[in-house]
C-alpha positions in Angstrom: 47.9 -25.9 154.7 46.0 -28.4 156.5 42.6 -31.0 156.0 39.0 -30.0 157.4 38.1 -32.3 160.1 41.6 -32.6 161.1 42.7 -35.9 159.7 46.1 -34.0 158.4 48.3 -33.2 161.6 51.1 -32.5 160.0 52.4 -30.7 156.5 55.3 -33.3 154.9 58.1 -31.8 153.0 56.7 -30.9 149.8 53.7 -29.1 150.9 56.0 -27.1 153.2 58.1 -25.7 150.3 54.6 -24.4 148.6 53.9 -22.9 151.5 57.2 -21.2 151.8 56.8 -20.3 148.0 53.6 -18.9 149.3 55.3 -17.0 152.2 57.4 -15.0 149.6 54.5 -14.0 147.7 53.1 -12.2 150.8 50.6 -15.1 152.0 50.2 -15.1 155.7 48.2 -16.6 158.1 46.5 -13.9 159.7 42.6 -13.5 159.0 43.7 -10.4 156.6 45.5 -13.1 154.2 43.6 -12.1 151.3 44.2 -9.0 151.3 45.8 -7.8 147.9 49.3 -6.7 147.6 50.5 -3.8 146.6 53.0 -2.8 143.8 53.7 -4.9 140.9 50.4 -6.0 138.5 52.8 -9.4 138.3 52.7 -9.9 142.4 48.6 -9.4 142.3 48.6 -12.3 139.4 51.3 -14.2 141.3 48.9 -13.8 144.7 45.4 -14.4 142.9 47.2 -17.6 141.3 47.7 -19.1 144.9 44.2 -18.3 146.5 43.0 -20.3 143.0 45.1 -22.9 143.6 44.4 -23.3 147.0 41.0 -23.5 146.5 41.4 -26.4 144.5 43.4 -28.8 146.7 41.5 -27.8 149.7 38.2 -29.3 147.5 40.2 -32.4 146.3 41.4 -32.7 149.9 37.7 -33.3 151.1 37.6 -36.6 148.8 41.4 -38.1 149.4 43.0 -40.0 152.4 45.6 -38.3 153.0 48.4 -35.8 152.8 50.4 -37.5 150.0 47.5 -38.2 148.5 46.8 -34.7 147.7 50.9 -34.4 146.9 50.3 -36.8 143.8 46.8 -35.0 143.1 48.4 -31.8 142.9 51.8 -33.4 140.2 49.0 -35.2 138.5 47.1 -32.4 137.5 50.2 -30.0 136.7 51.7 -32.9 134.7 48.2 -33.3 133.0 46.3 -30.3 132.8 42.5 -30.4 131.3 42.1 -27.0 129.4 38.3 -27.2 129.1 37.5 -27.9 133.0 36.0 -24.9 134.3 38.2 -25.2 137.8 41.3 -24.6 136.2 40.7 -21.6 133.9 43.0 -19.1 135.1 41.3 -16.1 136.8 42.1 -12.3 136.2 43.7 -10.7 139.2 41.1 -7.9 139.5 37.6 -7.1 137.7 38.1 -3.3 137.8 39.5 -3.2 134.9 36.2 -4.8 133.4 33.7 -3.0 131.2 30.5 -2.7 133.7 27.3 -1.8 132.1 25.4 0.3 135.1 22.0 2.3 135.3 22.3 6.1 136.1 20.9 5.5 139.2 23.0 3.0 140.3 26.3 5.1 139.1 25.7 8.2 141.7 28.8 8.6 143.8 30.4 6.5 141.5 33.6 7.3 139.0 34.5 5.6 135.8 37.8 6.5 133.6 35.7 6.1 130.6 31.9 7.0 130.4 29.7 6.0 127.3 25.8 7.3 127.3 24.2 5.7 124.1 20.6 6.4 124.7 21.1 9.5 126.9 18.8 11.3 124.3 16.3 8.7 125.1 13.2 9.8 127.0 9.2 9.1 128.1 7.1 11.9 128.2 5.1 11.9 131.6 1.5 10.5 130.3 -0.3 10.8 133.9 -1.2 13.5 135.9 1.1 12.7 139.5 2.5 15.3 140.3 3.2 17.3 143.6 1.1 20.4 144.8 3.3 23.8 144.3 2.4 25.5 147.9 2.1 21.9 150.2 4.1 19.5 148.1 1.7 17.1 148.4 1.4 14.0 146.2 -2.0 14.6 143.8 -2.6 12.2 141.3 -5.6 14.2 139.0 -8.2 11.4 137.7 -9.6 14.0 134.8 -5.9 14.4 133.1 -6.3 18.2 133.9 -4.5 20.0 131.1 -3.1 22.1 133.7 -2.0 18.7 135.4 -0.2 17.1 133.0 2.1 19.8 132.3 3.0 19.9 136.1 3.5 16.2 135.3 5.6 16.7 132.5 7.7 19.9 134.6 8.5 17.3 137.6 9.8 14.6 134.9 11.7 16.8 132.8 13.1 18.0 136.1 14.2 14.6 137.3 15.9 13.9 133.8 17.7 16.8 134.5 19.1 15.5 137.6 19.8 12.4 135.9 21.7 13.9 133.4 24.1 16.2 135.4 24.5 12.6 137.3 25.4 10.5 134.2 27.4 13.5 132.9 29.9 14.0 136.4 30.7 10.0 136.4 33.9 10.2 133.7 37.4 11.1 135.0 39.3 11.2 131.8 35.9 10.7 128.7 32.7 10.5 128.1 30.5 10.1 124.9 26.6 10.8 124.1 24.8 9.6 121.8 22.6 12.5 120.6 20.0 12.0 117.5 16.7 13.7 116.9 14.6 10.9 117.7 10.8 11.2 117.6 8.1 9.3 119.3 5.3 10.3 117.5 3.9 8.9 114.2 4.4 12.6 112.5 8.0 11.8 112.4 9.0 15.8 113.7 11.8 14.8 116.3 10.7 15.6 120.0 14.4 16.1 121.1 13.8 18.8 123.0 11.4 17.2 125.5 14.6 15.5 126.7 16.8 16.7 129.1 19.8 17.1 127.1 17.4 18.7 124.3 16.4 20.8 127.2 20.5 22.1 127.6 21.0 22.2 123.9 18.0 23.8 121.9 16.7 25.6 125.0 13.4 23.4 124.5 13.0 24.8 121.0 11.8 22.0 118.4 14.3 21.8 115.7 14.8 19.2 113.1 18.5 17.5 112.4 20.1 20.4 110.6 19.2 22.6 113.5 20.2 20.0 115.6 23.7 19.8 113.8 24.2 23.3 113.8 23.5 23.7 117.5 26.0 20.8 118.4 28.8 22.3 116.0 28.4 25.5 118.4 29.3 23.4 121.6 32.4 21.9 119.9 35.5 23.9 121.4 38.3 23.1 123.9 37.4 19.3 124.8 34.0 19.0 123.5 34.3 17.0 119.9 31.5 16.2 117.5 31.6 12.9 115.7 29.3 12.2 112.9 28.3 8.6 112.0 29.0 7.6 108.4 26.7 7.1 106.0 24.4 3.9 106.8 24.5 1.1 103.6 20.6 0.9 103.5 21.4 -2.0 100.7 19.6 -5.3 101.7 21.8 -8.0 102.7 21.6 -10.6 100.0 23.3 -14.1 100.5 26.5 -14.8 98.3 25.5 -17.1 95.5 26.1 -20.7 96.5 28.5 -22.8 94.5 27.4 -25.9 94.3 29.6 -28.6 93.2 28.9 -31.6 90.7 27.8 -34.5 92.8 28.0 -38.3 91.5 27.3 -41.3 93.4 30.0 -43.3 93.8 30.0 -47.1 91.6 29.2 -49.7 93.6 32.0 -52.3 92.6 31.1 -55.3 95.0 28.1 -57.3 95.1 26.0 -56.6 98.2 25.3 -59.6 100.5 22.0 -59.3 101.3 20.7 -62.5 103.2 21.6 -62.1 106.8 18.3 -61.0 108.6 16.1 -62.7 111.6 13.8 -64.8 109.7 11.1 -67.6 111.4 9.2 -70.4 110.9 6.6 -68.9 108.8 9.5 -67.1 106.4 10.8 -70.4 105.7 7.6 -72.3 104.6 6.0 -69.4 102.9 8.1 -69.4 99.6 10.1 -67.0 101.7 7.5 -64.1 101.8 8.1 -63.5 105.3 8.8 -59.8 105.5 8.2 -57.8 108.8 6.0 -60.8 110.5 8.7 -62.7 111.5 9.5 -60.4 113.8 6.4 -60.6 115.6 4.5 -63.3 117.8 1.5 -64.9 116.9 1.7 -64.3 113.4 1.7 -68.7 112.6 -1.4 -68.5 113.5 -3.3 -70.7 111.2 -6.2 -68.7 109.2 -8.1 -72.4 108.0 -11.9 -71.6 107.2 -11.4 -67.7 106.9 -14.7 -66.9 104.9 -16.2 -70.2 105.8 -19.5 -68.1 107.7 -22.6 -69.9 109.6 -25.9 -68.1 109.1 -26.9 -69.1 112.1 -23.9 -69.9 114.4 -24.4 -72.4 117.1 -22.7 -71.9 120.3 -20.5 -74.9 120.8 -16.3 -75.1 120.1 -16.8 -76.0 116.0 -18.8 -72.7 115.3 -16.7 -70.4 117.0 -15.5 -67.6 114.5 -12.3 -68.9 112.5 -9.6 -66.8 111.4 -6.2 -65.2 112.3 -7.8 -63.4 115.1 -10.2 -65.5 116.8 -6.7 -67.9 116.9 -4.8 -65.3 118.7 -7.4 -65.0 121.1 -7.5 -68.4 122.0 -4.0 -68.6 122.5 -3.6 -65.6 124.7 -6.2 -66.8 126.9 -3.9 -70.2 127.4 -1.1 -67.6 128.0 -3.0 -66.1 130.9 -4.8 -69.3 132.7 -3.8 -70.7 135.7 -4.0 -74.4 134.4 -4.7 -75.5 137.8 -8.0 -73.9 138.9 -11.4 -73.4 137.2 -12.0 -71.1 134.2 -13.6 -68.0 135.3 -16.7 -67.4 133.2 -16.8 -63.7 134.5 -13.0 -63.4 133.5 -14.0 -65.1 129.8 -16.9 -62.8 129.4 -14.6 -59.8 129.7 -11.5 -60.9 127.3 -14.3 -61.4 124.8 -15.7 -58.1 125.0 -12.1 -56.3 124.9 -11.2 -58.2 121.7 -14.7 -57.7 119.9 -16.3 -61.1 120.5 -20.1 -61.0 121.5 -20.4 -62.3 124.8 -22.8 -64.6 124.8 -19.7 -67.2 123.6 -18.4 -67.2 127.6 -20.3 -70.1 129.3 -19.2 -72.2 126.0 -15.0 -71.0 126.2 -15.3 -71.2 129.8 -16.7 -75.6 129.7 -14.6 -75.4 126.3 -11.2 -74.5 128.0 -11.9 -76.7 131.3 -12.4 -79.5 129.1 -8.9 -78.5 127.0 -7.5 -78.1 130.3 -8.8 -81.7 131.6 -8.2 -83.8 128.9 -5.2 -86.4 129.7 -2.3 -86.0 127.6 -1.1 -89.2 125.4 2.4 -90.1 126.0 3.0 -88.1 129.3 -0.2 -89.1 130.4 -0.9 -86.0 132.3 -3.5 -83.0 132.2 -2.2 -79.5 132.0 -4.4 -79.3 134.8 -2.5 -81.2 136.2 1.0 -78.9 136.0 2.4 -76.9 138.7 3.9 -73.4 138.0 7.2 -74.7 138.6 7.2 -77.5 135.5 6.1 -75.4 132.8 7.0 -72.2 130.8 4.5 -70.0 128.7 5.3 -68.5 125.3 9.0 -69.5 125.5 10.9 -67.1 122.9 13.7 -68.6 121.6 16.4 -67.3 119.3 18.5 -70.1 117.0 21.6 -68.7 115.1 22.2 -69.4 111.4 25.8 -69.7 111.1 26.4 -70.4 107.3 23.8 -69.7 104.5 20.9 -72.1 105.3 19.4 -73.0 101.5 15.9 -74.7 101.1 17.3 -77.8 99.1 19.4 -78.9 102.7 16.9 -78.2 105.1 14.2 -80.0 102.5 16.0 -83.0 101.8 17.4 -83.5 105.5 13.8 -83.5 106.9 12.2 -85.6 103.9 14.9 -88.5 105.0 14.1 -88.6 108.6 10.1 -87.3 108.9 7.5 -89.2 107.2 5.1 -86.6 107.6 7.8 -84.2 105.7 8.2 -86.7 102.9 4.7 -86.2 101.9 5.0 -82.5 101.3 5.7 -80.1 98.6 9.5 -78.7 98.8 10.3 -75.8 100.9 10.9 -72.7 98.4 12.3 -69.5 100.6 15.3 -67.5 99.5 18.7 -68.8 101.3 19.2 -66.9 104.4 21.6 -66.6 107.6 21.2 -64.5 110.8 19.1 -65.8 113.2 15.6 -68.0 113.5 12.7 -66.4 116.3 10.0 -68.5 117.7 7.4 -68.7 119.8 7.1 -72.3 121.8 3.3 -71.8 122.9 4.3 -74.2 125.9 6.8 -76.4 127.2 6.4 -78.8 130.4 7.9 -81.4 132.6 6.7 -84.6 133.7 8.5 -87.4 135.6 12.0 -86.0 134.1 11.3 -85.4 130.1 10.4 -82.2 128.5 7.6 -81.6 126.4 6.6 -78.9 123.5 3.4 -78.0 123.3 1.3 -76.0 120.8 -2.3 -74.8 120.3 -4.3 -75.1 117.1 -7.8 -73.8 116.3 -8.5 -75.1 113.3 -11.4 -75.8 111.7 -11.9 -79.2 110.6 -15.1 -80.5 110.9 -18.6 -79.9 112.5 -18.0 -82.3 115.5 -15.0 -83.9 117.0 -15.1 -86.8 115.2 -13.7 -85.2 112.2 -9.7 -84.5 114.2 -8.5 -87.7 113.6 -5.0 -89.0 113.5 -5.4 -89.3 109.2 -7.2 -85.6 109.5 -4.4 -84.1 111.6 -1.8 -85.2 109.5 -3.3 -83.5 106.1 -3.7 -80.2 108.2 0.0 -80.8 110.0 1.3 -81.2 106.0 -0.9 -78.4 104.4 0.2 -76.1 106.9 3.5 -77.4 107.6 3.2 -77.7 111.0 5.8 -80.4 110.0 9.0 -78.1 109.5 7.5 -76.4 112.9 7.8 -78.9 115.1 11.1 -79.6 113.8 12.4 -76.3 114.8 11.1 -76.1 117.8 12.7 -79.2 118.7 15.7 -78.1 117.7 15.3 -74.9 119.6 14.3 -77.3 122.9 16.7 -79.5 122.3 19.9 -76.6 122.2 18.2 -75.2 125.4 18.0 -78.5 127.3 21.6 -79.2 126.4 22.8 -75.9 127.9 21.1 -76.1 130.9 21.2 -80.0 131.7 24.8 -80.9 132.7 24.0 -84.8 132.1 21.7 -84.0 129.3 20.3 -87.1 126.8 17.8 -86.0 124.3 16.5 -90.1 124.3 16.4 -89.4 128.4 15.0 -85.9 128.6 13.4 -85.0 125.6 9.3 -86.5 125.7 8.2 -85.1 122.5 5.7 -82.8 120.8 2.2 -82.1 121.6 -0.3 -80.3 119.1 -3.4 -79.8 120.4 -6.4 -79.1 117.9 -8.7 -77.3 120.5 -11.9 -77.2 118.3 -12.0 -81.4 118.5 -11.0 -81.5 122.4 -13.9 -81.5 124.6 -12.4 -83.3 128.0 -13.4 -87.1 126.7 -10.9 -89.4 126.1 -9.9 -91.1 122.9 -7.2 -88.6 121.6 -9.5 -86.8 119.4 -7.9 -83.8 118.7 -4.5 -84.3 119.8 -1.5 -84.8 117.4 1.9 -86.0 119.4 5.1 -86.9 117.5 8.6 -87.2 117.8 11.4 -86.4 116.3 14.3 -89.3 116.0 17.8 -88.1 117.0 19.5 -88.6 113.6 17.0 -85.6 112.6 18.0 -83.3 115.5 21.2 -84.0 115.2 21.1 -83.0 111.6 19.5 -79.9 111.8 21.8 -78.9 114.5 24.6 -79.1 112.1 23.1 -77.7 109.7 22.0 -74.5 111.7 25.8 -74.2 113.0 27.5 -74.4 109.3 28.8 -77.8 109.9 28.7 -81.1 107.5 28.3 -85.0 108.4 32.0 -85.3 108.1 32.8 -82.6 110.4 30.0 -83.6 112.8 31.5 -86.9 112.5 
């Protein structure tokens, strides 16, 4: 046995004893070598065996290295076997022993020990009139469906069944069965057995119904012609056995069910813990101040933009978009208005409105976002902050009431005690000169002009909105991200602070108007952190 491509030059040891096992079975080399043997039914099995086998390590050959390879291939799968590959389902030796299922035509010259002709008495009465011309033998295919022309028709077909017939009836050596029934293709009923060509042999073309037909096939039963008659048929419709179905109970629940693991946010912690499916989803802290608060007449500046959830998610995704450092495109403002439903007209005011965001130097930094490159800053940063142990509103209340002044001036947080994981959205976080800043966007509505977002007027909106327990997690979130990717990371070094921007009271001028900044001390983070990973002061500590 040797490799394609002649890698193997030489048969080792064990391959030499299979092929002197194959030797002894009658394998040779010659181009005859699969040839069957004679004799024995064993010796053909033992023979068919080794061309299978064979077959299979000259396939696994193609993908091993080399001889012994194949050796340890060929123990492996003997030692291990794997009944439900198709490879190695063992073969018969022949298929002549098969059952073959063959047209008439396809049978002539053929013989077959056993013979069965189920629908012999099966015919098609000739419906056309092709036949051939008595005197010139000519094809002649009559377009009027002659009387006289069909029944030629109908002479040539029952002549060719006849042929068929003596055919399908000289193909047994040792039996052969018809099935023989007094069909009928017409809607009368009356059986048109006679039309065949076996009704032709038996009833001598004479119509006869199934006694006749019985009567006539009890006269041909002698010597080795046998009549079999079907039973009768149980004509009773099948009908299902009744279906016993058991006694079902549900099953006592004996344990209570712990219920408070789930991926809560921001919003499901300050809204008396009705957060349900939006704390899923982005965008949904989106403050709704001045929803129903409607201008008759609207003026087109930043206060009288529509308020609302929706107008607040469209400011923010255009901040998602913009590339902070070039113009605002009025033609690109026009068109996100129209796709989310706003009227046009409001794109020269966005466009002077969101340069003059964009502009406006930053307190603390003391930067523009104009004034970031790509590289410094990251949009919409989703964060994910695990809840170790239950988190309860009385801890996370009191812990930012002792270190926020902003929080101390609250009502308490009231949400149902959870674990699992916190989502956010950070709407922007950017570096400057080493220190990391958060960054969020705000459009509410607090006044007619943008003298009315002051510091005092901020604050109310940061508490009635707690904006407060926001920041705080965000910070958090920052802060645990910072750490992981800063090797000598300082949260007094690296962390700046928080930024909120109130967008309707920022119009490029300085002053602050319109910009809320904060920061949260240490002790505070370092709490929260703590608290978010189940741990107490004294273990901190």
């Amino acid at each position: 046995m040797g490799r394609a491509g002649g890698r193997v030059q030489r048969i080792p040891p064990d391959l030499a004893a299979a092929r002197g096992d194959a030797d002894a079975a009658g394998v040779d080399d010659s181009p005859a070598y699969r040839r069957e043997p004679a004799g024995d039914p064993r010796r053909r099995a033992a023979f068919n065996d080794i061309l299978h086998i064979s077959e299979l390590l000259q396939e696994a050959a193609s993908q091993l290295e080399s001889e012994h390879a194949l050796v340890r291939w060929l123990a492996q799968h003997i030692a291990e076997p794997d009944s439900n590959a198709a490879s190695q389902q063992m073969r018969l030796e022949s298929d002549k022993h098969l059952v073959q299922i063959v047209t008439i035509h396809k049978s002539k010259g053929l013989e077959y020990p056993l013979v069965w002709l189920p629908f012999i008495a099966r015919f098609r009465k000739q419906d056309q009139a092709f036949y051939h011309d008595r005197e010139t033998f000519a094809a002649v295919l009559d377009l009027g469906q002659d009387e006289a022309s069909l029944e030629l028709a109908e002479a040539e077909r029952l002549a060719e069944d006849l042929r068929l017939l003596y055919v399908a009836l000289t193909r047994a050596v040792w039996h052969c069965s018809l099935g023989v029934a007094p069909l009928s293709s017409r809607k009368s009923g009356n059986s048109d057995f006679h039309l065949s060509a076996l009704g032709r042999l038996l009833q001598a073309g004479e119509a006869m119904d199934a006694a006749g037909l019985a009567a006539r096939l009890a006269d041909f039963c002698h010597g080795d012609i046998a009549l079999q008659r079907p039973g009768e048929l149980d004509l009773t419709p099948w009908q299902a056995p009744a279906a016993t179905i058991p006694r079902l109970s549900a099953r006592e629940l004996q344990r209570r069910i712990a219920d408070d693991w789930r991926v809560t946010s921001y919003s499901g912690l300050q809204q008396h813990g009705f957060s349900g499916g939006q704390d899923l989803l982005p965008r949904l802290d989106v403050d709704a101040a001045g929803v129903g608060e409607v201008v008759e007449e609207p003026q087109l500046t930043p206060h009288q933009f529509p308020r609302g959830a929706a107008p607040g998610t469209f400011l923010h995704s255009l901040f998602e978009e913009l590339d902070f450092t070039q113009p605002v495109p009025e033609g690109w403002m026009a068109e996100k208005l129209q796709l989310s439903g706003f009227d046009a007209q409001w794109a020269p005011v966005l466009t002077d409105w969101l340069g003059g965001v964009l502009k406006t130097r930053l307190p603390g930094p003391d930067i523009a976002l104009n004034q970031l490159a790509a590289r410094d800053k990251q949009v919409e940063m989703a964060f994910y902050l695990p809840i170790a142990q239950l988190l309860t509103a009385e801890r996370l209340d009191a812990l930012i009431r002792q270190y926020d002044p902003l929080s101390a001036d609250t009502p308490p947080l009231d949400f149902r005690q959870v674990r699992g994981m916190l989502k956010g959205f950070i709407d922007l976080v950017f570096r400057h000169e080493g220190r990391y800043y958060l960054l969020d966007y705000k459009s509410n509505w607090l006044g007619e002009d943008r003298e009315a977002y002051t510091r005092p007027a901020m604050e109310q909106a940061m508490r009635a909105h707690r904006y407060d327990l926001q920041y705080q997690l965000y910070s958090l979130a920052l802060h645990r991200y910072l750490r992981h990717r800063l090797a000598d990371y300082d949260y007094d070094r690296h962390f700046g602070g928080v930024i909120y921007l109130f967008l309707r009271g920022m119009d490029g001028q300085e002053g602050g108007q319109g910009i809320f900044t904060t920061r949260p001390v240490r002790p505070l983070i370092d709490g929260l952190d703590q608290l978010f990973a189940g741990e107490t002061q004294e273990e901190a500590s």
